[in-house]
N, C-alpha and C positions, 0 to 999 in steps of 0.2 A: 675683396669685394663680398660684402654679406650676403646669402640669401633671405628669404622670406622669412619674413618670423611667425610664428604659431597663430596668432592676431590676423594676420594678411589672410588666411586662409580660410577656404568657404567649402561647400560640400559640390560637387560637381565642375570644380574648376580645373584644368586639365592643361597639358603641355605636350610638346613629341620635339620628336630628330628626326629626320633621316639619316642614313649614312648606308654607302653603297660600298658591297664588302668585296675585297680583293683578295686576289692570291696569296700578296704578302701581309694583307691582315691575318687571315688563316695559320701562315708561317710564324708571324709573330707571336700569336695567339699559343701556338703548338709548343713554341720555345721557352714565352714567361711559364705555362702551366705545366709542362713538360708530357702533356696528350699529345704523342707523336701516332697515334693510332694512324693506318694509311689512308682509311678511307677519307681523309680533312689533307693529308699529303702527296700522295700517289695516286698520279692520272690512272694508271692502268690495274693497277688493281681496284680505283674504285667503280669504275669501267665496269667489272667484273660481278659487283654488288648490283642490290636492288635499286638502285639510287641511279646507276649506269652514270655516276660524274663525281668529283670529291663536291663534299658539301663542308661547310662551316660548323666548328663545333658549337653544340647547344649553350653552351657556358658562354662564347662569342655574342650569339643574339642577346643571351641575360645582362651581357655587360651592355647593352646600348642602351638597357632599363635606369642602369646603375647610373648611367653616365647624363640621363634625364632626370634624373632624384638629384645628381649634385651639381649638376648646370644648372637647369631650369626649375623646375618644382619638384621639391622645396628651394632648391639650389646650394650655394655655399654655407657650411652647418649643419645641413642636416647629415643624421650620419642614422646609417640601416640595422635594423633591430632583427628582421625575417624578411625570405622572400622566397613563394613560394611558384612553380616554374610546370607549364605543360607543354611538351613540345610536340608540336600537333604537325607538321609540317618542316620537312627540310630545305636548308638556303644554300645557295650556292653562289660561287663565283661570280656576280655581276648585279647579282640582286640587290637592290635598294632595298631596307628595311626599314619600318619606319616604327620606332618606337612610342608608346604613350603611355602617359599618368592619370589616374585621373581621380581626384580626391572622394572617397569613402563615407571615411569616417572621422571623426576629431574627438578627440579625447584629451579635454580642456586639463584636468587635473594632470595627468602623465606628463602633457605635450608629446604625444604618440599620436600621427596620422596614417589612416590607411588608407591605401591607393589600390585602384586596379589597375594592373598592368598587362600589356599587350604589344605586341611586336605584328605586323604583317607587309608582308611582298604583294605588289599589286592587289590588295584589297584584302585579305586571304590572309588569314590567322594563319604565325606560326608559330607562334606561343605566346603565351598568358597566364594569370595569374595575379598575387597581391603581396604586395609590399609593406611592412610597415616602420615607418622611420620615426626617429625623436627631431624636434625642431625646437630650435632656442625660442624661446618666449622675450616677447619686448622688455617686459617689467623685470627681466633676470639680469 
């Protein structure tokens, strides 16, 4: 299933997800990337941090960006050139987060568009940032 082509795309057009993060994302999360850090594993040590709960690694929230670049916009094809990340705010265990895109810039010659991106729980940035991806062009 293709996504968008270079052509489809306008300056301010925009996409999101949600997805509400679980224990065993976290786990899973910790296993592909091999960040067993405790505070993302261990109830009681992370108990013992500033945070007083394990929270989701930041790399977790950047993937729901990734996963809105190659679902939704631009979607299938586009593939990521940079992505640049501030983590303003930690997630944890039960939190919906709701990722978005939202078109920038367009750079006809490249076919490189730039996106801002943004992640937030209940309203409230927890992180952000910009992307910029290649997309196929029709006439290619």
């Amino acid at each position: 299933m293709p996504g968008l082509f270079f052509e489809d795309l306008s300056l301010d057009q925009g996409a999101e997800i949600a997805r509400t993060v679980t224990a065993a994302d976290i786990e899973a999360f910790a296993q592909v990337s091999g960040d067993t850090n405790p505070l993302h594993l261990d109830e009681d040590y992370a108990r013992e941090t500033p945070f007083g709960r394990r929270i989701a690694h930041g790399m977790l929230t950047g993937a729901y960006i990734s996963a809105v670049l190659g679902t939704r916009l631009p979607g299938p094809g586009a593939v990521y050139l940079s992505q640049s990340l501030r983590f303003r705010r930690p997630v944890g265990i039960g939190d919906e987060v709701v990722a978005q895109v939202v078109v920038r810039e367009l750079d006809e010659r490249r076919g490189h568009v730039t996106l801002a991106t943004s992640c937030k729980v209940g309203g409230k940035v927890v992180a952000d940032g910009e992307a910029v991806v290649v997309v196929p062009k029709r006439s290619a």
